[in-house]
VEXPAVO-770163 format. One record per residue (C-alpha): residue number from 1; x, y, z; chain. Coordinates in Angstrom, 3 decimals. Layout:
% residues N
+------+----------+----------+----------+-------+
: resi :        x :        y :        z : chain :
+------+----------+----------+----------+-------+
:  NUM :        X :        Y :        Z :     A :
...
+------+----------+----------+----------+-------+
***
This chain:
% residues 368
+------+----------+----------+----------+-------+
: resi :        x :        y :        z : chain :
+------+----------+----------+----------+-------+
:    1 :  -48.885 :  211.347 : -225.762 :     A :
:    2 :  -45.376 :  212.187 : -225.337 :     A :
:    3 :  -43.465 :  211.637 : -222.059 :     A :
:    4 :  -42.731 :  215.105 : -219.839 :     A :
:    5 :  -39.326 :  215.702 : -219.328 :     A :
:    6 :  -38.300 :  214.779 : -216.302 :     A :
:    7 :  -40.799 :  212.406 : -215.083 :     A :
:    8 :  -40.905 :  209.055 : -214.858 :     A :
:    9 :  -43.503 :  207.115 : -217.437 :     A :
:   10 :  -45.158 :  204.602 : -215.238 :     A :
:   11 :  -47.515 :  201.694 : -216.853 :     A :
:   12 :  -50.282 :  201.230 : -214.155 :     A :
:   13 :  -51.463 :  197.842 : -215.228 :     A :
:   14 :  -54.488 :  196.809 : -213.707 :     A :
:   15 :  -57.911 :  194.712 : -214.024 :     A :
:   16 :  -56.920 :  191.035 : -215.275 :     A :
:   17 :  -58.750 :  188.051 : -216.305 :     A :
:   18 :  -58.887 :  186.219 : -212.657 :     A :
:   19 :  -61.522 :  186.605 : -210.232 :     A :
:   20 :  -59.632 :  189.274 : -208.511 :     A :
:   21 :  -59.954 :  191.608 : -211.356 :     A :
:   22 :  -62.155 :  193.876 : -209.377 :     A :
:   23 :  -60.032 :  193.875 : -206.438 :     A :
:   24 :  -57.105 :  195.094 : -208.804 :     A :
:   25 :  -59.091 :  197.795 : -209.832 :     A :
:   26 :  -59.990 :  199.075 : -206.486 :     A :
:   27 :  -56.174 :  198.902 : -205.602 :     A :
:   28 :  -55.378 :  200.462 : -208.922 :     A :
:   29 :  -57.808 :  203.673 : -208.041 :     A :
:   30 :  -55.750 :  204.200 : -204.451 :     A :
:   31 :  -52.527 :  203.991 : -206.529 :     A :
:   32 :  -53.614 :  206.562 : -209.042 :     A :
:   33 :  -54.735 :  208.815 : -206.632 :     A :
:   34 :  -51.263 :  208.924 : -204.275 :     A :
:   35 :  -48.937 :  208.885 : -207.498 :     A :
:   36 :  -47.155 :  212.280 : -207.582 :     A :
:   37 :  -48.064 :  214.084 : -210.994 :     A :
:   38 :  -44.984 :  216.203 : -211.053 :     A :
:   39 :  -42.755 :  212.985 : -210.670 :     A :
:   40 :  -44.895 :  210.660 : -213.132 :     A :
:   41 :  -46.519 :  210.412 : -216.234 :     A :
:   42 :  -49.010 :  207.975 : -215.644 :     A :
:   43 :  -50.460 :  205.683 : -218.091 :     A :
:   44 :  -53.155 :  203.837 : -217.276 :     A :
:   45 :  -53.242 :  200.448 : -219.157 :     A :
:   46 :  -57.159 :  197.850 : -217.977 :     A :
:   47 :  -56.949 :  194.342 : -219.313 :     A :
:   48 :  -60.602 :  193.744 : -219.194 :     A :
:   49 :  -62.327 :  189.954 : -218.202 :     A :
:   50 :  -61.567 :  188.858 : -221.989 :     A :
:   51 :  -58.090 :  189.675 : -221.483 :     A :
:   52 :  -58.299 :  192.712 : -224.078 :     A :
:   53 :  -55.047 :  195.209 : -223.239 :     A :
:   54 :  -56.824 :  198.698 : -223.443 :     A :
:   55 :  -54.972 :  202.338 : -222.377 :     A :
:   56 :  -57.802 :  204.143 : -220.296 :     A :
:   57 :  -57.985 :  208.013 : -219.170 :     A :
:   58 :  -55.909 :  209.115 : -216.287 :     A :
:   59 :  -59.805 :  209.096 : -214.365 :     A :
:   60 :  -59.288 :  207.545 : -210.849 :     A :
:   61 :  -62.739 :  208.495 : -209.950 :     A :
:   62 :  -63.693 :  205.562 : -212.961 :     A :
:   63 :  -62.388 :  203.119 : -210.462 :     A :
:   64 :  -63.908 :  204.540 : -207.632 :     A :
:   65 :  -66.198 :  201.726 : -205.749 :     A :
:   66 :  -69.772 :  202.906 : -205.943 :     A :
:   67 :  -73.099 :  201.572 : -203.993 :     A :
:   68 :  -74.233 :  199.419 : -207.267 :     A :
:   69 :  -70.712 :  197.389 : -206.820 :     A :
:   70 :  -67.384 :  197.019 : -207.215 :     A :
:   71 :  -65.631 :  198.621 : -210.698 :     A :
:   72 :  -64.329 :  196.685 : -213.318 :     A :
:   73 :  -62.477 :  197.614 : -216.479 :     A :
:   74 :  -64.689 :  197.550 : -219.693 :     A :
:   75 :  -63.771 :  196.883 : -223.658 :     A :
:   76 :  -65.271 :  200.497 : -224.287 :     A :
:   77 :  -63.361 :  202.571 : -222.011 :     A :
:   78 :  -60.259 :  202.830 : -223.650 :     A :
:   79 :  -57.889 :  202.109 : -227.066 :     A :
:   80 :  -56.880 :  198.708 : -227.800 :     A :
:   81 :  -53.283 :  198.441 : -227.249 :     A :
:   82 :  -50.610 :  195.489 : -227.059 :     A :
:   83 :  -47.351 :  195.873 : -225.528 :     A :
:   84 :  -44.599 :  193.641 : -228.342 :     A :
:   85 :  -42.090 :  191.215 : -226.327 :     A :
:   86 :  -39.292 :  193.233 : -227.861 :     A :
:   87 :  -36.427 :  195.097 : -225.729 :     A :
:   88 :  -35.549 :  197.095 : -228.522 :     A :
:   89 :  -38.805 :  198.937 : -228.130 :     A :
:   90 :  -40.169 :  199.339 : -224.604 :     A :
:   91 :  -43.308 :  200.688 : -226.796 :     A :
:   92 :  -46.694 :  200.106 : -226.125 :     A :
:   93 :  -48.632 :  200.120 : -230.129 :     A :
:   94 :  -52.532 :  199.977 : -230.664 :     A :
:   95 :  -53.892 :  196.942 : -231.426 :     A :
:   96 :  -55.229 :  198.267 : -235.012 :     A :
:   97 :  -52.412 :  198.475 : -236.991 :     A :
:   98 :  -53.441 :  201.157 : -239.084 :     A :
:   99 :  -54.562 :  203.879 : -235.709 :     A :
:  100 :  -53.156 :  207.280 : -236.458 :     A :
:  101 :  -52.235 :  207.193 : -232.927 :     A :
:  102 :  -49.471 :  204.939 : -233.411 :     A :
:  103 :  -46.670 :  207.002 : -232.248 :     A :
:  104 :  -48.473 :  209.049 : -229.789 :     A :
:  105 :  -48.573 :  206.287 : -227.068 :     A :
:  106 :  -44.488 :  206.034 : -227.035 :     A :
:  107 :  -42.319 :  203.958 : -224.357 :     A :
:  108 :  -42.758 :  203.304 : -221.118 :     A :
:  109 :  -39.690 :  203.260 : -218.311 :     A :
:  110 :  -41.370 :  201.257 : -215.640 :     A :
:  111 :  -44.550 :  199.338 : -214.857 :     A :
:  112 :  -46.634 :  198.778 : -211.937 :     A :
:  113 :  -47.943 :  195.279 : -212.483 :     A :
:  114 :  -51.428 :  195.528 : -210.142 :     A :
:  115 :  -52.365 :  192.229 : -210.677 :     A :
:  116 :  -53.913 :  189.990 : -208.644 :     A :
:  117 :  -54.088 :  186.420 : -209.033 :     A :
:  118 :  -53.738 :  184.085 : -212.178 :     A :
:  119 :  -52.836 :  185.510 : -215.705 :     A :
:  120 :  -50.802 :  188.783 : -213.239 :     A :
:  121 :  -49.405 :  187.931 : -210.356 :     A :
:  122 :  -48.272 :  184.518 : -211.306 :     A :
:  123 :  -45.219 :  185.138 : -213.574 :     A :
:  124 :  -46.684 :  185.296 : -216.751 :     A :
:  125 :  -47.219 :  189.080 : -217.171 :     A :
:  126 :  -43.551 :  189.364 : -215.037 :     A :
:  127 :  -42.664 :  186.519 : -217.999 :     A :
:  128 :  -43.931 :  189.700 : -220.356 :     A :
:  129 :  -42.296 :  192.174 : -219.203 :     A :
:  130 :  -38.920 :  190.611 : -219.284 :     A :
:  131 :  -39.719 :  189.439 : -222.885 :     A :
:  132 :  -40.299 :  193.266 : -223.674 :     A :
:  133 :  -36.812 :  194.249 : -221.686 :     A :
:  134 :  -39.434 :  196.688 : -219.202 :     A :
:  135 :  -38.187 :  196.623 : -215.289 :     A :
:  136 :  -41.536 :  196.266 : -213.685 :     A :
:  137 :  -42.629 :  196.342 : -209.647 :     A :
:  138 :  -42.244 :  192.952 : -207.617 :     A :
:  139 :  -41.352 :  189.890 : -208.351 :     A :
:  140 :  -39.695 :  188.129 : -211.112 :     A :
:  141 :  -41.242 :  185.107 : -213.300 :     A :
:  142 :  -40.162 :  182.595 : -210.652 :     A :
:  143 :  -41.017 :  183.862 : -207.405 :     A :
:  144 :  -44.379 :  185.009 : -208.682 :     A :
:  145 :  -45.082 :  181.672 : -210.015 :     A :
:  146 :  -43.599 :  179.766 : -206.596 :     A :
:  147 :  -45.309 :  182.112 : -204.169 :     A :
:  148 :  -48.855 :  181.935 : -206.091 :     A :
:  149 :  -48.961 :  177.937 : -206.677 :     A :
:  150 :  -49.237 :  177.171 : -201.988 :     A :
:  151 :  -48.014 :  173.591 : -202.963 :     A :
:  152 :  -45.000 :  175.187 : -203.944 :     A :
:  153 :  -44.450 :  177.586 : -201.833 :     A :
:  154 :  -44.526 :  175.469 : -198.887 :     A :
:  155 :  -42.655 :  172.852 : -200.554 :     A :
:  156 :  -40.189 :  175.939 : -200.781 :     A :
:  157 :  -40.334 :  177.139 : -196.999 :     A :
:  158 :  -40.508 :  174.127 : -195.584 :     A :
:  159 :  -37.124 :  173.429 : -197.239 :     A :
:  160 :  -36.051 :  176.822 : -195.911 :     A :
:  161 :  -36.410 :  175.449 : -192.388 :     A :
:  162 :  -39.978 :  177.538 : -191.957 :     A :
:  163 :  -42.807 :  175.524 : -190.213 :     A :
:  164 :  -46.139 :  175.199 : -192.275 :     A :
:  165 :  -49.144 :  173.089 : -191.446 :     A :
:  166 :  -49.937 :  169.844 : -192.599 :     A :
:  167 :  -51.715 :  170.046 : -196.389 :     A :
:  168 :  -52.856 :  168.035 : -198.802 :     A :
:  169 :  -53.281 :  168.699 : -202.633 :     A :
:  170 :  -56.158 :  167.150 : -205.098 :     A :
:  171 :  -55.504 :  167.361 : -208.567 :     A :
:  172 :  -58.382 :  167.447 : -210.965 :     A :
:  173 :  -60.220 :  164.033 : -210.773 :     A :
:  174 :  -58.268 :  163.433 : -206.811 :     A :
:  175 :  -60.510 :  162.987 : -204.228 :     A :
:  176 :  -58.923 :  163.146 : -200.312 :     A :
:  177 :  -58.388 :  159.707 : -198.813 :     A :
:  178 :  -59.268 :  158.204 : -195.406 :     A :
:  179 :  -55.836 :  158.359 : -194.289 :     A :
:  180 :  -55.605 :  161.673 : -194.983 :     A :
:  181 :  -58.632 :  163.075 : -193.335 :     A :
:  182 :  -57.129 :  161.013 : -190.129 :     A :
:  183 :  -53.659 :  162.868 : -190.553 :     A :
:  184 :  -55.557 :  166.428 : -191.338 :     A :
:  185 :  -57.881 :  165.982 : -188.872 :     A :
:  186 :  -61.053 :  168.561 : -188.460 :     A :
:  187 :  -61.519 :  171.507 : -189.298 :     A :
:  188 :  -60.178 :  171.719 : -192.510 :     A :
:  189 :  -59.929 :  174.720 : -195.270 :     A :
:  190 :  -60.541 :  173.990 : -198.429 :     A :
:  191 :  -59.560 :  176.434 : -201.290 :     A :
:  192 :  -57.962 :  177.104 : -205.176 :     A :
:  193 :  -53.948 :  176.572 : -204.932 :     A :
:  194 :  -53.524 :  179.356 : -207.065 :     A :
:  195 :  -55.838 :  181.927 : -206.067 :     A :
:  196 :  -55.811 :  184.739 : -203.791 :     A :
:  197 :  -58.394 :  187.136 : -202.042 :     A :
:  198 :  -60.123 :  184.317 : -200.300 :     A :
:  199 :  -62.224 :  183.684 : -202.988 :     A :
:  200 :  -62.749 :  180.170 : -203.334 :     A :
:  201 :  -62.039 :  179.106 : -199.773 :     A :
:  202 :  -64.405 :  176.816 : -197.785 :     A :
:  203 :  -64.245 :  176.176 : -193.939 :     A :
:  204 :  -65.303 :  172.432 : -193.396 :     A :
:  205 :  -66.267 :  171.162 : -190.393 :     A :
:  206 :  -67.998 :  167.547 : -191.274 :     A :
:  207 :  -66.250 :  165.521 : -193.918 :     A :
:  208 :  -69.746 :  165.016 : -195.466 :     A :
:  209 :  -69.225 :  168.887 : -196.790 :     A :
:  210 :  -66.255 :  168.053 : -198.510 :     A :
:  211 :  -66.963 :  167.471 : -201.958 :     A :
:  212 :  -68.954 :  170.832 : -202.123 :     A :
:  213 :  -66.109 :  172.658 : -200.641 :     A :
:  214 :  -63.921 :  171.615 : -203.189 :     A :
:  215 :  -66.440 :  171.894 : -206.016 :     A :
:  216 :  -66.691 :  175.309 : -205.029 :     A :
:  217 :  -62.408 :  175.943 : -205.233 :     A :
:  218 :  -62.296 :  173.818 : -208.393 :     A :
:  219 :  -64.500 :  176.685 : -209.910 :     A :
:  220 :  -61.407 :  178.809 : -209.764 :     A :
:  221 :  -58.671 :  176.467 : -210.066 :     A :
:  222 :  -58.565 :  172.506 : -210.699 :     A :
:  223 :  -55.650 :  171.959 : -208.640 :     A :
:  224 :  -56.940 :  172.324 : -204.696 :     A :
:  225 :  -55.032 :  173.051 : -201.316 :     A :
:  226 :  -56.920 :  171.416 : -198.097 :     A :
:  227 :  -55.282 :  172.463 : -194.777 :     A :
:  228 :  -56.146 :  171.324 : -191.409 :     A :
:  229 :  -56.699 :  174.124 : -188.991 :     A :
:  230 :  -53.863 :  175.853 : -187.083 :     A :
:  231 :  -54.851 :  177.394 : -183.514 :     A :
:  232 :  -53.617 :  180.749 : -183.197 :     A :
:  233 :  -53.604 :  184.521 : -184.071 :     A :
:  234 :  -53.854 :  185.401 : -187.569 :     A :
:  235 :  -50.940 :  187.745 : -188.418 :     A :
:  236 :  -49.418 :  189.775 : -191.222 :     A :
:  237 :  -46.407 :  191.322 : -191.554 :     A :
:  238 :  -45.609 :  193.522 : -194.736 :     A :
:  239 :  -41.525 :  192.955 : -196.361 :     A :
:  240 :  -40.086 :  195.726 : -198.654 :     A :
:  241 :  -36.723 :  196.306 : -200.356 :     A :
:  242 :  -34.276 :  199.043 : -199.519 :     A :
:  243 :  -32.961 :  200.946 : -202.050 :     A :
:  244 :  -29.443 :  200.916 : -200.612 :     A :
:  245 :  -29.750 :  196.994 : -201.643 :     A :
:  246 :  -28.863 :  195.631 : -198.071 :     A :
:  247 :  -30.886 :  193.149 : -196.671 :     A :
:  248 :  -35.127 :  193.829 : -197.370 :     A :
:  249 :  -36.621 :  195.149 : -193.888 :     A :
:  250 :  -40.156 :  193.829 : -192.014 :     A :
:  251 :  -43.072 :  196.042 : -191.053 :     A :
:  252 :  -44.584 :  196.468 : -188.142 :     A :
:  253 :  -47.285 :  193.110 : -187.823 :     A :
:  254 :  -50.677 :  193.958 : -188.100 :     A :
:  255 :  -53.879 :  191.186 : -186.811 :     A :
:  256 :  -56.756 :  190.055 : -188.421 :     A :
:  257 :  -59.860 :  189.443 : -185.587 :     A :
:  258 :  -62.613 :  188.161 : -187.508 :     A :
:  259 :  -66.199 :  187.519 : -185.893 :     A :
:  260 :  -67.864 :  187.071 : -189.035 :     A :
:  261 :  -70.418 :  184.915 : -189.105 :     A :
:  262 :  -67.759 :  182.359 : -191.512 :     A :
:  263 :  -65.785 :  182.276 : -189.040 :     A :
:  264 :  -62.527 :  182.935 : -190.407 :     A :
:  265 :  -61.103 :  185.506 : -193.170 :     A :
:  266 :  -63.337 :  184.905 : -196.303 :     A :
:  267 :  -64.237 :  187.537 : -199.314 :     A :
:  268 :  -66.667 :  189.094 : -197.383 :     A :
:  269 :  -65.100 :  189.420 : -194.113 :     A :
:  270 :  -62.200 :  190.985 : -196.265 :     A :
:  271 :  -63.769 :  193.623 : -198.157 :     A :
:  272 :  -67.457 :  193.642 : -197.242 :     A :
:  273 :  -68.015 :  193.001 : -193.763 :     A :
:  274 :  -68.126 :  195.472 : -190.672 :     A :
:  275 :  -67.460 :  192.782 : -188.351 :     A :
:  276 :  -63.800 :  192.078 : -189.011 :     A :
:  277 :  -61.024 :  194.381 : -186.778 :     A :
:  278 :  -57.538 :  194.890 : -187.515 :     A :
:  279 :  -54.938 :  195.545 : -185.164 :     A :
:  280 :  -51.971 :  197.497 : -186.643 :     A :
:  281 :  -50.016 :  197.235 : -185.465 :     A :
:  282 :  -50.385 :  193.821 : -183.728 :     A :
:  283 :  -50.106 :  193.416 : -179.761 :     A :
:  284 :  -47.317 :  191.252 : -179.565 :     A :
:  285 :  -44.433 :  190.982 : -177.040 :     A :
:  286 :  -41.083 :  191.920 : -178.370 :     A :
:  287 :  -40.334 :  188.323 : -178.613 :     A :
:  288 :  -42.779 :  187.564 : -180.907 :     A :
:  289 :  -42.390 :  190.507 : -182.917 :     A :
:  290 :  -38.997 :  189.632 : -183.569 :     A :
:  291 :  -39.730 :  186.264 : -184.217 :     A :
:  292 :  -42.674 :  187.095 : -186.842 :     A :
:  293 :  -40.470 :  190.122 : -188.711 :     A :
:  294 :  -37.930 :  187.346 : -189.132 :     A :
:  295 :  -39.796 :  184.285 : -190.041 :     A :
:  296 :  -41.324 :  187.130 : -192.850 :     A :
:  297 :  -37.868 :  188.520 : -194.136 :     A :
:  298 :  -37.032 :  184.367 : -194.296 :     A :
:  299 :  -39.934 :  183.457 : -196.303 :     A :
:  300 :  -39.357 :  186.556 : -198.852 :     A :
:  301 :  -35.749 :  185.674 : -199.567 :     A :
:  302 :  -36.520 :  181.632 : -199.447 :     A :
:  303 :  -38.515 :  182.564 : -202.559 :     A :
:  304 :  -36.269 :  184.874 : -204.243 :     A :
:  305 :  -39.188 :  187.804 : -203.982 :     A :
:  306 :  -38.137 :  191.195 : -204.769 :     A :
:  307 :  -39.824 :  194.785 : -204.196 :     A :
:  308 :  -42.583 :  193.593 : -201.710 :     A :
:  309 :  -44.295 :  190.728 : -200.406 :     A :
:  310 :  -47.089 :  189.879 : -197.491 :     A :
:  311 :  -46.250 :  186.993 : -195.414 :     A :
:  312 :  -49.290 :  185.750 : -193.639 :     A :
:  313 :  -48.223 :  183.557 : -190.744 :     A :
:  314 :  -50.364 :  182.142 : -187.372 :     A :
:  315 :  -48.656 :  182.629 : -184.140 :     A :
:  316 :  -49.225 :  179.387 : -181.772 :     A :
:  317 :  -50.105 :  179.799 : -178.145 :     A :
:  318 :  -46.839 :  178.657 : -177.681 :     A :
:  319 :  -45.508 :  181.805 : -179.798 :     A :
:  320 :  -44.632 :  179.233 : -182.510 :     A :
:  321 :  -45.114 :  181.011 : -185.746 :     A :
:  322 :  -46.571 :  178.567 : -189.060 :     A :
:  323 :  -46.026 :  180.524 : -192.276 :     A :
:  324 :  -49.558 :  180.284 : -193.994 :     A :
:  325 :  -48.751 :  182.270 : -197.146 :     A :
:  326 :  -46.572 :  184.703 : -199.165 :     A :
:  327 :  -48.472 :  187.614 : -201.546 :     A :
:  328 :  -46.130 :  188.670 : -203.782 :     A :
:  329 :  -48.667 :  191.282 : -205.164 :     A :
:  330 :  -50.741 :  192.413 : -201.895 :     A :
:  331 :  -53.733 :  194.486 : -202.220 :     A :
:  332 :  -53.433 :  197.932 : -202.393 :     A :
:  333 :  -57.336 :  198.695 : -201.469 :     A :
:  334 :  -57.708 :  201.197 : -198.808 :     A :
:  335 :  -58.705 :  198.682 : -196.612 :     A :
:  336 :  -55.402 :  195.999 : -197.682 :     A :
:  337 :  -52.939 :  195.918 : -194.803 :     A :
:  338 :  -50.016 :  195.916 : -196.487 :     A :
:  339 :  -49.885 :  200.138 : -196.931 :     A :
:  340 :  -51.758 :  200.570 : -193.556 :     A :
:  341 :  -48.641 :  198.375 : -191.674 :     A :
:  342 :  -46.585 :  200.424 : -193.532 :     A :
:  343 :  -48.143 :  203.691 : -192.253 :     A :
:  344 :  -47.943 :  202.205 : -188.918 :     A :
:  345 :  -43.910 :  201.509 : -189.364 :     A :
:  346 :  -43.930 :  205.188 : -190.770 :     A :
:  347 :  -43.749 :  204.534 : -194.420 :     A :
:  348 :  -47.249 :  206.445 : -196.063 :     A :
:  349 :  -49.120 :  205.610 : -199.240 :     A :
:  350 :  -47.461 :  207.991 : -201.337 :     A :
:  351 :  -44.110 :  206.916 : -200.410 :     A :
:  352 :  -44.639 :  203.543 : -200.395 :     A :
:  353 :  -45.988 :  203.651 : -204.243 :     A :
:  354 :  -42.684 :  205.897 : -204.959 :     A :
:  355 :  -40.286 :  203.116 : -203.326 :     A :
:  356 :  -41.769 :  200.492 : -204.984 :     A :
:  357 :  -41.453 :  202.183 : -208.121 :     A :
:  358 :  -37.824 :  203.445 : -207.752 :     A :
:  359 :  -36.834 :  199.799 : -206.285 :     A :
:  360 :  -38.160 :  198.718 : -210.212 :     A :
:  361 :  -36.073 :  201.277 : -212.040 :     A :
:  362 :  -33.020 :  200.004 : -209.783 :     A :
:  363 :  -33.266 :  196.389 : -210.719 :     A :
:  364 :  -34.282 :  197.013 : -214.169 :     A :
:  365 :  -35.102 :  194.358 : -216.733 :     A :
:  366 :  -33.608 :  191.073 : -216.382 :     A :
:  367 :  -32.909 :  188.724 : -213.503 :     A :
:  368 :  -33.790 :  189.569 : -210.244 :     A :
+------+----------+----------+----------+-------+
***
């Protein structure tokens, strides 16, 4: 499987082992489909639910969403591979030592880490890829982990001067105390502290539905964020790098209006429901659209993020704006509003992919 000459080799790594793994795969089937074939070679590498590394056809219609459910990458799809955390080889090998097809997979110049969520997006495949010398998309080790633990990351903003709402964290075995539902007040949100795609999350509106709510985060993660309710518009606003280096630039907002029966912007209202509208862009006064593209480029660099980011942020009825969270690997679904702000701010799908890419091979390997 040698390289064509002139192209870039691209490693589309998708799937993973956290409960976003079908998510990735849906973002991973966009990706494949707006990659330009006489620019890249594209190889396709699934880490199934096991964690298994496999190198899968160049088939985006396998990861095509289909009436019986969402796809998902399985052990029998592909050839066993491993990528060795050696920079003198960039080379991805088959697991089986002994595969005739040893030298036929070759080295990679780039990958496009689609990850979402733990064991991906949190620093350890970034951790990886540096370990293997292989410039990759995004984020390096740190700001992946920072941005994908929320204690952390609003430890960080909040020492970057960016308002966040009030928060407490349970540990495994921590229950919330009395003074702390008096400070947090209700309603609360209850969800995993390192997970992403709402899954997990719990609105709470009596304090007798507490220990459910956090039963049902603790499924994904032991460590859980609870967060008392901020009033205001839900807003996103997409952050991308230039390749001239200056500073990274904002998209236009977009805003989440959510009449789901929830209540707020859970799994299902996210990727499932018909009852959730996006404005993108956002209606927002100049003011305020200056305010949120800033508080967004802030929050990127107060995290050292690089490539892209989504900064999810609440704008007050006083046009405050309260920083909610940072995505340092957004989706990439055709319904994710990261590429459909970026549309809006005249930046397509295709293009988008190709930045991101070409931001990757600019950095290279290494710190970031």
């Amino acid at each position: 499987m040698a390289g064509t000459p002139g192209r870039i080799r691209l490693g589309l790594l998708f799937g993973g082992r956290s409960t976003e793994h079908a998510i990735s795969c849906v973002s991973a089937n966009s990706v494949l489909r707006a990659l330009d074939r006489d620019a890249y070679d594209v190889l396709p590498i699934g880490i199934d639910q096991d964690g298994r590394w496999l190198l899968l056809p160049d088939d985006a219609d396998a990861l095509t969403p289909r009436g019986d459910g969402l796809p998902s990458v399985q052990a029998s799809a592909g050839q066993r591979i491993v990528l060795a955390p050696d920079p003198t080889g960039r080379r991805l090998a088959p697991r089986d030592a002994a595969s005739s097809v040893r030298d036929s997979i070759g080295d990679v110049d780039v990958v496009f880490p689609l990850l979402h969520g733990p064991f991906g997006e949190d620093g350890t495949v970034q951790g990886l890829l540096e370990m293997a010398g292989l410039p990759y998309v995004g984020s390096g080790v740190f700001a992946s982990a920072a941005a994908m633990d929320k204690q952390h990351m609003k430890s960080l903003l909040r020492a970057a001067g960016l308002p966040v709402g009030p928060y407490a964290v349970l540990r495994a075995g921590q229950s919330l105390s009395e003074a702390d539902q008096e400070r947090l007040g209700l309603p609360v949100f209850v969800k995993p502290a390192r997970g992403g795609s709402s899954i997990g999350i719990s609105r709470v509106d009596a304090w007798a539905d507490l220990d459910t709510a956090v039963k049902a985060a603790r499924a994904s993660d032991p460590k859980v964020l609870i967060e008392a309710a901020v009033v205001g518009r839900e807003i996103e606003c997409g952050v991308l790098g230039r390749l001239d280096g200056t500073s990274p630039q904002a998209s236009l907002p977009a805003e989440i209006i959510v009449s789901s029966p929830s209540g707020f912007y859970d799994f299902d209202a996210k990727y499932a429901s018909d009852q959730t509208r996006f404005d993108v862009p956002a209606r927002l006064s100049p003011a305020a659209l200056d305010r949120v593209q800033r508080v967004a480029v802030t929050a990127f660099e107060a995290l050292d993020c690089a490539g892209l980011a989504r900064v999810d942020v609440f704008l007050t009825p006083a046009d405050e704006v309260v920083v909610n969270e940072v995505n340092t690997m957004p989706g990439f679904t055709p319904m994710s509003m990261f590429p459909r702000m970026w549309a809006a701010s005249g930046v397509d799908y295709p293009a988008l992919v190709d930045r991101l890419v070409r931001l990757a091979l600019r950095d290279g390997a290494g710190l970031r």
